[in-house]
DOPA-393384 format. One line per field, with one value per residue (C-alpha): x, y, z. Coordinates in pm, whole numbers. Layout:
<sites>
c1: X / ...
c2: Y / ...
c3: Z / ...
</sites>
This chain:
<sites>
c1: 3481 / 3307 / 2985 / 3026 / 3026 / 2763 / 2562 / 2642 / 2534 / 2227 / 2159 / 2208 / 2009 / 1709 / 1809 / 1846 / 1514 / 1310 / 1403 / 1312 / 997 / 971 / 1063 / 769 / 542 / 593 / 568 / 222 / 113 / 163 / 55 / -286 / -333 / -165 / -436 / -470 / -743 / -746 / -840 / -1209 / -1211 / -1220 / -1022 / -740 / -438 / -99 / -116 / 299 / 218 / -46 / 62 / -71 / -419 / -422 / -724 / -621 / -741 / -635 / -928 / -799 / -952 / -845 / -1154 / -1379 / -1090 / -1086 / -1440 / -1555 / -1306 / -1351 / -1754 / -1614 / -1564 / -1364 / -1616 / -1431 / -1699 / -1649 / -1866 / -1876 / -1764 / -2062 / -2147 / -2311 / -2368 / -2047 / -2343 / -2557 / -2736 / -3093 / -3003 / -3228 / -3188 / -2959 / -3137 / -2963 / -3049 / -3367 / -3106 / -2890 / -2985 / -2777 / -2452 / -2477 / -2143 / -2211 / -2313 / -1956 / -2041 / -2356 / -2224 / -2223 / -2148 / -1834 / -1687 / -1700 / -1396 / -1436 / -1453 / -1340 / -1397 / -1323 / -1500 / -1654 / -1898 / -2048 / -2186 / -2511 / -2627 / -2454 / -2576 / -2395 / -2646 / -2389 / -2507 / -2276 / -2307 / -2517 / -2243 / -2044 / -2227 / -2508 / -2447 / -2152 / -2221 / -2023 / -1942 / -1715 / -1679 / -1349 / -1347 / -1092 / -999 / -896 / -1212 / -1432 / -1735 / -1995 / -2243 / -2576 / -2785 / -3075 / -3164 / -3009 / -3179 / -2981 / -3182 / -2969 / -2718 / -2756 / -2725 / -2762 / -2595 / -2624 / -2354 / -2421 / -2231 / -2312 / -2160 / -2000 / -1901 / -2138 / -2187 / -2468 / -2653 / -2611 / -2811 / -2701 / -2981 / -2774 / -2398 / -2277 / -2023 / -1694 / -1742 / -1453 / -1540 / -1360 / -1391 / -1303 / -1271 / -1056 / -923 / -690 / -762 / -536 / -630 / -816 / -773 / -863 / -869 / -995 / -1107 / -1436 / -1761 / -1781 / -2115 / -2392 / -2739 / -2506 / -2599 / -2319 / -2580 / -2412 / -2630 / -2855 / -2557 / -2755 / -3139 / -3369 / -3487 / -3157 / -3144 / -2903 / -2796 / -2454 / -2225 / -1960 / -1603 / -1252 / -1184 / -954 / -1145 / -1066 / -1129 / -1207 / -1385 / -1748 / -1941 / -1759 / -1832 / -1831 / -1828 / -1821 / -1564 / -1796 / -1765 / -2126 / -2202 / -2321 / -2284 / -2169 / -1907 / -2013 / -1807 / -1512 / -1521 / -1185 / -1063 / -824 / -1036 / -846 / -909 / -835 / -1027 / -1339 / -1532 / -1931 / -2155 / -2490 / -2630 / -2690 / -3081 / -3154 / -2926 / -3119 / -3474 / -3367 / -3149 / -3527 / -3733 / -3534 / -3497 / -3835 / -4042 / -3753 / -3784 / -3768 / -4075 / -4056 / -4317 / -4369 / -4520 / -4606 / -4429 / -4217 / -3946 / -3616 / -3302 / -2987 / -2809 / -3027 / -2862 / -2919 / -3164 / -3376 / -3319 / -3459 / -3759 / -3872 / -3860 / -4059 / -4335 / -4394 / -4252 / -3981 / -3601 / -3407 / -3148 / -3370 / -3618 / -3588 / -3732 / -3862 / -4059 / -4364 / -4358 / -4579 / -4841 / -4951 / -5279 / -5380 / -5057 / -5005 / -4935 / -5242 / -5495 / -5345 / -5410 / -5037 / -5043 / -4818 / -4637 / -4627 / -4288 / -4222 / -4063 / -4080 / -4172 / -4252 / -4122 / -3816 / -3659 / -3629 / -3392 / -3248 / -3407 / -3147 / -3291 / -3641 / -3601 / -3336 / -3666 / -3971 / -3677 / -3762 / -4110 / -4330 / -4626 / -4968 / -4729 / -4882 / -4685 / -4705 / -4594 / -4573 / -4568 / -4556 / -4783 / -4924 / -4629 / -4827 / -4692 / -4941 / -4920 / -5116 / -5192 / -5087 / -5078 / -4807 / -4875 / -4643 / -4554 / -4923 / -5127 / -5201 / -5109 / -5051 / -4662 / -4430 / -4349 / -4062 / -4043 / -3775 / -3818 / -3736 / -3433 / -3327 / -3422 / -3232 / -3148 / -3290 / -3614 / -3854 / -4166 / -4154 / -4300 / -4622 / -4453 / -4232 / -4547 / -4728 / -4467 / -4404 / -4796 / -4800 / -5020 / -4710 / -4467 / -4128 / -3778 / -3520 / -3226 / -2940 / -2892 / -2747 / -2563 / -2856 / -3044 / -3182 / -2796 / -2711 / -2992 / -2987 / -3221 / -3031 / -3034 / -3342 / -3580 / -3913 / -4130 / -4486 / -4587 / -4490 / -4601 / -4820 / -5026 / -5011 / -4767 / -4826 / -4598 / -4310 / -4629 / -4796 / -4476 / -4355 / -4718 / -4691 / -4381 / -4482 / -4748 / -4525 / -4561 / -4258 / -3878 / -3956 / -4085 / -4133 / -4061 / -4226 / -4154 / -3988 / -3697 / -3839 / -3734 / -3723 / -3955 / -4059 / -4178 / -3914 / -3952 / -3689 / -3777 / -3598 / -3547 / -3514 / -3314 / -3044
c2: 459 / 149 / 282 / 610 / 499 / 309 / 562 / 785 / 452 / 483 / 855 / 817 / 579 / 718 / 1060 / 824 / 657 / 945 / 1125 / 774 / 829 / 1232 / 1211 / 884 / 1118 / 1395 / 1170 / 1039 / 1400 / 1508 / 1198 / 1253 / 1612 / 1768 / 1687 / 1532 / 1432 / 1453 / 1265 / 1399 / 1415 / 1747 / 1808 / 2101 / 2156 / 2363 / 2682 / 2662 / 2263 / 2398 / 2361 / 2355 / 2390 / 2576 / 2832 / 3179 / 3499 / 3704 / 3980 / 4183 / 4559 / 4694 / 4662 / 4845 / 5087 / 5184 / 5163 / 5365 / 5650 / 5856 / 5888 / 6030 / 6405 / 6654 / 6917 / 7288 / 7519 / 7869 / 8074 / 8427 / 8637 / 8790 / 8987 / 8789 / 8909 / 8835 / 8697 / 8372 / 8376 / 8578 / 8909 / 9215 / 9473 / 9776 / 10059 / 10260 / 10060 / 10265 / 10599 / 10447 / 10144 / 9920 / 10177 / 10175 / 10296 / 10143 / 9791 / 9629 / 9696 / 9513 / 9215 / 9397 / 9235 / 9072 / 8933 / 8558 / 8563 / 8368 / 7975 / 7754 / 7353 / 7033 / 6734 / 6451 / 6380 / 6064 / 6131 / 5940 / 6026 / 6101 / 6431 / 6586 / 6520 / 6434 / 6282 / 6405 / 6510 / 6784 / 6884 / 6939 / 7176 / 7310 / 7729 / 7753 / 8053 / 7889 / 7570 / 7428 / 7035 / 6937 / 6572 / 6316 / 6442 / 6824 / 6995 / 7201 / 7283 / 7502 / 7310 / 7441 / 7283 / 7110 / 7004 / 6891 / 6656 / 6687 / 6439 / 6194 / 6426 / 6363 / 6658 / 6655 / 6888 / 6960 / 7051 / 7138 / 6870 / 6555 / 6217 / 6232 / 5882 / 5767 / 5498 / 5228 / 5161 / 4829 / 4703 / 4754 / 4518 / 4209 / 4349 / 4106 / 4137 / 4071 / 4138 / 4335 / 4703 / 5036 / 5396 / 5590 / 6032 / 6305 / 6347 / 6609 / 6775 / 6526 / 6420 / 6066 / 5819 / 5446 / 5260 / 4924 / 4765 / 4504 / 4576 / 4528 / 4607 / 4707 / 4932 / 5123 / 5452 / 5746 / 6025 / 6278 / 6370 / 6501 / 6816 / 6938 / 6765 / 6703 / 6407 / 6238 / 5927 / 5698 / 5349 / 5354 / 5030 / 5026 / 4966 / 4945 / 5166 / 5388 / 5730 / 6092 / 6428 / 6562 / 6181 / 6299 / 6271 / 6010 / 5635 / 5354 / 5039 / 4684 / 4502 / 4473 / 4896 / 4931 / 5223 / 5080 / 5334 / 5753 / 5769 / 5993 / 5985 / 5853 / 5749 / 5910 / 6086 / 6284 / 6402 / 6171 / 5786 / 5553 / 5251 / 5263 / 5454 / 5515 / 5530 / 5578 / 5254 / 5357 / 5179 / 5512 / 5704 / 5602 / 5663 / 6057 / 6155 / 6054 / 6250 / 6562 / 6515 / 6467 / 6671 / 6889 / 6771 / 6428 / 6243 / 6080 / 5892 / 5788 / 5463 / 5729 / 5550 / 5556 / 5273 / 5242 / 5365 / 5164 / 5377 / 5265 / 5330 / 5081 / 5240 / 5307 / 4942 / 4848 / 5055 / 4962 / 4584 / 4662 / 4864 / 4613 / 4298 / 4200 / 4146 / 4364 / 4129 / 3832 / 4039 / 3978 / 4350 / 4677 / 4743 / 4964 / 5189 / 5479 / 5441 / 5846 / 5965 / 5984 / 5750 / 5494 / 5229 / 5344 / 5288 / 4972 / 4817 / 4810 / 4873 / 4943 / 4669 / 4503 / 4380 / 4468 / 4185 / 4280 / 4526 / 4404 / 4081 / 4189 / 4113 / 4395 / 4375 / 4709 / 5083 / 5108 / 4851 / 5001 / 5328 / 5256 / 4994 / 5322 / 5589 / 5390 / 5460 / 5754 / 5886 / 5687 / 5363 / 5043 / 4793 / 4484 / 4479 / 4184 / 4176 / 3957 / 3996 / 3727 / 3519 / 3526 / 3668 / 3909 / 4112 / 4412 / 4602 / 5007 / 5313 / 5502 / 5865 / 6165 / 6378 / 6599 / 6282 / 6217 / 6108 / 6398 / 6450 / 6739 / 7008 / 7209 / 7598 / 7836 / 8043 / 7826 / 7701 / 8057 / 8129 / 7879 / 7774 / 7488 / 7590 / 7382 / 7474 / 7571 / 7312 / 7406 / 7518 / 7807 / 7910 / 7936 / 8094 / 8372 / 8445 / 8299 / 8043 / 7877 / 7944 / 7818 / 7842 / 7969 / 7685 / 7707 / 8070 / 7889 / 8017 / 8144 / 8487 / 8441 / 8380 / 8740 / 8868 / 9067 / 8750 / 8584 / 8216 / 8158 / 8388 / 8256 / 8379 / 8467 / 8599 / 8626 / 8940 / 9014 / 8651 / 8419 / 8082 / 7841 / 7567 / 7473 / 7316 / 7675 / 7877 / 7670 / 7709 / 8111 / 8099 / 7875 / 8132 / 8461 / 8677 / 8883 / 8874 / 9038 / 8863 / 9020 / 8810 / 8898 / 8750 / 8755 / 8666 / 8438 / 8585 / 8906 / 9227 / 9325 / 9186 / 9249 / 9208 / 9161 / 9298 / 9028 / 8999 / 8708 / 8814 / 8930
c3: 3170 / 3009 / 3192 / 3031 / 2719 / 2749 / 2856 / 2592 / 2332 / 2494 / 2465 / 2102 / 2079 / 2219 / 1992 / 1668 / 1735 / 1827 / 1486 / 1308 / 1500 / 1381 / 1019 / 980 / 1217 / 983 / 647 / 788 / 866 / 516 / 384 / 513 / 416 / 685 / 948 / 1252 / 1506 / 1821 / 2126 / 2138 / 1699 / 1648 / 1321 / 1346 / 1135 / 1160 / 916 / 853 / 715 / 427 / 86 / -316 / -257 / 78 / 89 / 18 / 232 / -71 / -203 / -496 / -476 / -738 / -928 / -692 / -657 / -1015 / -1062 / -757 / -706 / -992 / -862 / -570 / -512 / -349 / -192 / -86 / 97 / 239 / 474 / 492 / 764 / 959 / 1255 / 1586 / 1926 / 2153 / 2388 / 2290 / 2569 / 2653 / 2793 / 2925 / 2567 / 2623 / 2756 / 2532 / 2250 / 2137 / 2152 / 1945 / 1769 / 1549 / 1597 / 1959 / 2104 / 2396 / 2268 / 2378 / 2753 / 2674 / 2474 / 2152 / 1827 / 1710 / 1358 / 1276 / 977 / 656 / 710 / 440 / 496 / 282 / 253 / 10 / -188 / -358 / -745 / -806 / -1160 / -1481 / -1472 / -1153 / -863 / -549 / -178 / 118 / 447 / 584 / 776 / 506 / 304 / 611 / 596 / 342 / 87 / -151 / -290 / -507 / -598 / -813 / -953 / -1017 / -1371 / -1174 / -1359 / -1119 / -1079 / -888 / -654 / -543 / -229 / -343 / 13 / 350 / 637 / 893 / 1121 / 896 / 824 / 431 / 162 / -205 / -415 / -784 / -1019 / -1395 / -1652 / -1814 / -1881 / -1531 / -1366 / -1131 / -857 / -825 / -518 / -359 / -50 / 266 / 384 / 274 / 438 / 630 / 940 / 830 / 484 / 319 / 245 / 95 / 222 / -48 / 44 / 53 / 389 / 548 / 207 / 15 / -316 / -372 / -117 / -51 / 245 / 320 / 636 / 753 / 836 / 1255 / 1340 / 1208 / 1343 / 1564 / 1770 / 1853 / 1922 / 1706 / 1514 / 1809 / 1777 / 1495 / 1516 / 1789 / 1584 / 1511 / 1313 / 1336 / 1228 / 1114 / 950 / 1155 / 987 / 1059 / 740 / 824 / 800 / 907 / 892 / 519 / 434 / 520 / 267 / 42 / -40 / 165 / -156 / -161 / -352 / -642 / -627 / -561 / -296 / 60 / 269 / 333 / 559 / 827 / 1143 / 1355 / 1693 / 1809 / 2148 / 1964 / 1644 / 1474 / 1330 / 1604 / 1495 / 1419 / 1143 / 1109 / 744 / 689 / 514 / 133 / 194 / 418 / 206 / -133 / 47 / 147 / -181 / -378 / -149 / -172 / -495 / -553 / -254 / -174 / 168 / 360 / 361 / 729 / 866 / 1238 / 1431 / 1729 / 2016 / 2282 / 2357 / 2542 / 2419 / 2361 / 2649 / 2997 / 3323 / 3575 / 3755 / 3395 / 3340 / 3647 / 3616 / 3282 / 3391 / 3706 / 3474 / 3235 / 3381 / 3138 / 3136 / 2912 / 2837 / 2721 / 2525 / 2141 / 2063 / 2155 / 2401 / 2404 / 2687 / 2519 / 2229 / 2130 / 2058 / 1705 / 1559 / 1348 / 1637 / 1818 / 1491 / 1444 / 1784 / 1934 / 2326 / 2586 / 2687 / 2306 / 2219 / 1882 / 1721 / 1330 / 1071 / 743 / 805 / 929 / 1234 / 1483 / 1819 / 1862 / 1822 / 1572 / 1384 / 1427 / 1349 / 1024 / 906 / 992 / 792 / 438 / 396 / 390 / 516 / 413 / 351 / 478 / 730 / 945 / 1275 / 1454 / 1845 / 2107 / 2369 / 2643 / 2500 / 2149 / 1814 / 1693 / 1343 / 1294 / 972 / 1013 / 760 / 880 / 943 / 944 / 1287 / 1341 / 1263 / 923 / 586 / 401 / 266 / 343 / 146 / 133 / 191 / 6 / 246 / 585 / 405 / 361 / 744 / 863 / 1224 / 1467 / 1566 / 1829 / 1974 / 2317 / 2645 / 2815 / 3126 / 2950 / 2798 / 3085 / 3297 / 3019 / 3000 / 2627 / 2410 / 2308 / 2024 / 1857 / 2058 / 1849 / 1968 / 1744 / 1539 / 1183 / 897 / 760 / 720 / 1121 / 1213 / 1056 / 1220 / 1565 / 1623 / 1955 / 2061 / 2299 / 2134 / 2127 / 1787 / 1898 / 1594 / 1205 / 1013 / 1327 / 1321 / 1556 / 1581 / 1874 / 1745 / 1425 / 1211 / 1232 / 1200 / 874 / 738 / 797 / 561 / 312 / 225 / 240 / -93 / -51 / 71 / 411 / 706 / 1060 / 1341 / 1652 / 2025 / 2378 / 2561 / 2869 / 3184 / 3076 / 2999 / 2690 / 2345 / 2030 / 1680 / 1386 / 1013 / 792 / 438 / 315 / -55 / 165
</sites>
C-alpha cells in the first residue's frame, strides 16, 4: 500500500512539474513574439499564438465593386428565324431543281430546307467611354439581328455592331447616350499571379453580379477560339473567379476597379463553372477596341514564322529536338522551325533554328507570350527581336508586315460584314483536283446574308460578278469595290459536276 502511494506521489510529481515546465515554456514563447527557432534556424511560428499586430489577409472590395459595376452591361440579342438546307454537307443538286426551283416539292427527299426558330441570347458587356461605346465578346453579339443593352440604372438601349474580330473574339458595340459610367484601362502587363481580382457580369441572365477570385496563370491557350477563326488568338489570365454562362463579355477589374481583362470562357465538363475562368488581357483588348474603332477592322501584323505549339505529342517533341538539336524543356523561348518568304522575320535576318528569346525587350517563353506581344502592334511597326543562336544573344531590327507581305493597313468592307461566314482560300491540291486556279472555301455558312442564302457549306467561289478570285485577298478586294447591293457568286461543289452561281443582295 505504502508503495502505491508512493507511486502515485511520484506521478504527480512529474504532472506538477511538467505544467511548471509548460506554463514558463508558454510565457517565454509569448515573451519573444510568439516565435521559435529551430534546430537548423529557420524561423516558423503557430498561426492560433498571433496577436495585436498579427498581419491581416483582409482586402476590402467594395470599392472596386461600386466603382466598376455600374460600367458593366447586360447585353440581350435575338436572331431571326431563317430557312437552311437540312444538309450542310456538299451534295450532287436535285435534278429536279431546274423544273422547279426554289418551291421544289420534291426538295425534302433531297435534303430540302428546314426552319432555324428565333434565338434569343444574354450576355455582358464592358462600357469604355462616356458616350456608349461597349467591348464584349464576338460571340455574344456575332449574327444577332437585334440587340439590346440595359444598364445598371434599368434604362435600355439599342446597340449597333461597330465591328467584331473574332480571331480574339472581341466586339464593340455602340449605343446612343451620354454621360454614361465608364471603366479605365489598367495594364495587364504588370498582373501578377496571385493578385486579387473581380469578375463582374450577368450570368444565367441574373441581374449584376460580383465574384472574386486570384489570378492563377497567366498567357494561357484553350484553343476555342479556333471554333470560330482559323487564326485564333489566344492568351487568356486565368482566374479562379467564379464565372458562367451569361458573363461573356463583362469585366475582369483589379481592386483599384480598373478593367484588366474580358471574361471570355470557362473551362468546365459540364458547361458550367468548375474552377477555373479565362479573360482576354485588357492590353490586347485596348489594342483591337482602337483599331475597330478607328479602321473598322483589326490591324494585325505578322513576324511570318512557324514555331511549336504549346500542345506537342511525344513523338512531335521528339522530332523537333532531333531537327534542330534542342531540348524542349530547357529552352527559354520559341523556336524557329519555319521563316516565310517575303516576312518580317525573313527581312530582318531571323533563321531557322533562332530561339526567340524577346520582343521589344520583353521576355518571351511561351507562343502565348509571343503571339499576345506581335497582337499589340500593327503593320509597318518597328521591333527588336532578340535570339539566341550559336549560344549568342542576337537582336535584330524588323518592320513588321501584315499577312500578303507588306506594310499597308487593312480596311474594312460593308459589304463582307454583311456577307458574313468563315471563308478560306482553298489548298493547291483541291484546286488541282477540281481543274481550278484556286478560289475561297466557303467553311462555316454564318448568320449573315450567305447563311440565308441557298449558298451551302463547302462551296468554293470561283468567281464574283463573273471575275475571277484565286484567294480571300482577291475575293475581299472584289467586294470592297462593288457599286450596288447585288453580288453574284459563282463556283463549284468539289467532287461533283457542274458550276452554280447565287444572285445575292446584300440590302436584304
Amino acid at each position: 500500500m505504502n508503495l502505491n502511494l508512493k507511486n502515485v506521489l511520484a506521478i504527480v510529481g512529474i504532472s506538477a512539474t511538467t505544467t511548471v515546465l509548460s506554463v514558463w515554456g508558454y510565457a517565454k514563447l509569448n515573451k519573444s513574439n510568439n516565435a521559435f527557432e529551430s534546430a537548423n534556424s529557420l524561423p516558423a511560428n503557430y498561426a492560433s499564438l498571433f496577436q495585436g499586430n498579427a498581419p491581416s489577409s483582409t482586402v476590402d472590395f467594395t470599392p472596386a465593386a461600386s466603382a466598376a459595376s455600374p460600367a458593366v452591361v447586360h447585353i440581350k440579342t435575338k436572331t431571326n428565324a431563317k430557312q437552311v438546307q437540312q444538309n450542310a454537307q456538299p451534295r450532287q443538286r436535285n435534278p429536279f431543281f431546274d423544273f422547279f426551283g426554289d418551291d421544289d416539292m420534291l426538295g425534302d427527299f433531297f435534303g430540302g430546307p428546314r426552319m432555324i426558330p428565333e434565338q434569343r441570347a444574354s450576355g455582358s458587356g464592358v462600357l469604355i467611354t462616356a458616350d456608349g461605346y461597349i467591348v464584349t465578346n464576338n460571340h455574344v453579339v456575332n449574327g444577332a439581328d437585334e440587340i439590346n443593352v440595359t444598364l445598371t440604372n434599368k434604362k435600355s438601349y439599342k446597340a449597333k455592331v461597330i465591328g467584331t474580330d473574332a480571331s480574339s473574339d472581341l466586339a464593340v458595340i455602340k449605343i446612343e447616350a451620354s454621360g454614361l459610367p465608364y471603366l479605365v484601362y489598367g495594364n495587364s502587363d504588370e498582373i501578377k499571379l496571385g493578385q486579387w481580382v473581380l469578375a463582374i457580369g450577368y450570368p444565367l441572365n441574373l441581374d449584376v453580379t460580383i465574384t472574386a477570385g486570384i489570378i492563377s496563370a497567366k498567357n494561357r491557350s484553350i484553343n476555342i477560339n479556333s471554333r470560330q477563326s482559323d487564326k485564333p488568338l489566344e492568351t487568356f489570365l486565368q482566374t479562379d473567379a467564379a464565372v458562367n454562362q451569361g458573363n461573356s463579355g463583362g469585366a475582369l477589374v483589379n481592386t483599384s476597379g480598373e478593367l484588366v481583362g474580358i471574361n471570355s470562357a470557362i473551362a468546365s465538363p459540364t458547361g458550367s463553372y468548375a474552377g477555373y475562368s479565362y479573360a482576354i488581357p485588357v492590353n490586347l483588348v485596348k489594342k483591337v477596341v482602337t483599331d475597330i474603332v478607328k479602321f473598322g477592322t483589326v490591324q494585325r501584323a505578322y513576324l511570318g514564322i512557324s514555331y511549336p505549339q504549346e500542345d506537342l505529342s511525344e513523338e512531335q517533341i521528339k522530332k523537333i529536338e532531333s531537327d534542330f538539336k534542342v531540348k524542349i524543356g530547357d529552352v527559354q523561348g520559341i523556336v524557329v522551325t519555319d521563316v516565310l518568304e517575303g516576312g518580317a522575320a525573313k527581312a530582318a535576318g531571323v533563321k531557322v533554328g533562332d530561339i526567340i528569346t524577346k520582343l521589344n525587350g520583353t521576355t518571351i517563353t511561351s507562343s502565348p507570350e509571343l503571339q499576345e506581344q506581335i497582337a499589340k502592334y500593327k503593320p509597318n511597326d518597328k521591333i527588336t527581336i532578340t535570339v539566341k543562336r550559336d549560344n549568342k544573344d542576337i537582336t535584330l531590327n524588323a518592320t513588321l508586315k501584315a499577312k500578303l507581305g507588306n506594310t499597308d493597313l487593312a480596311s474594312s468592307s460593308k459589304a463582307a460584314e454583311k456577307l458574313g461566314g468563315k471563308l478560306e482560300t482553298i489548298d493547291k491540291a483541291t484546286a488541282e483536283k477540281n481543274d481550278i486556279d484556286g478560289g475561297v472555301l466557303v467553311k462555316e455558312l454564318g448568320n449573315g446574308i450567305l447563311g440565308k442564302s441557298r449558298v451551302e457549306k463547302g462551296f468554293v467561289i470561283t468567281h464574283v460578278n463573273d471575275q475571277p478570285v484565286k484567294n480571300t485577298e482577291e475575293f475581299y478586294d472584289k467586294l470592297k469595290k462593288l457599286t450596288g447591293s447585288n453580288v453574284k457568286l459563282s463556283g463549284i461543289y468539289p467532287g461533283f459536276f457542274g458550276n452554280y452561281a447565287f444572285m445575292l443582295n446584300l440590302n436584304e
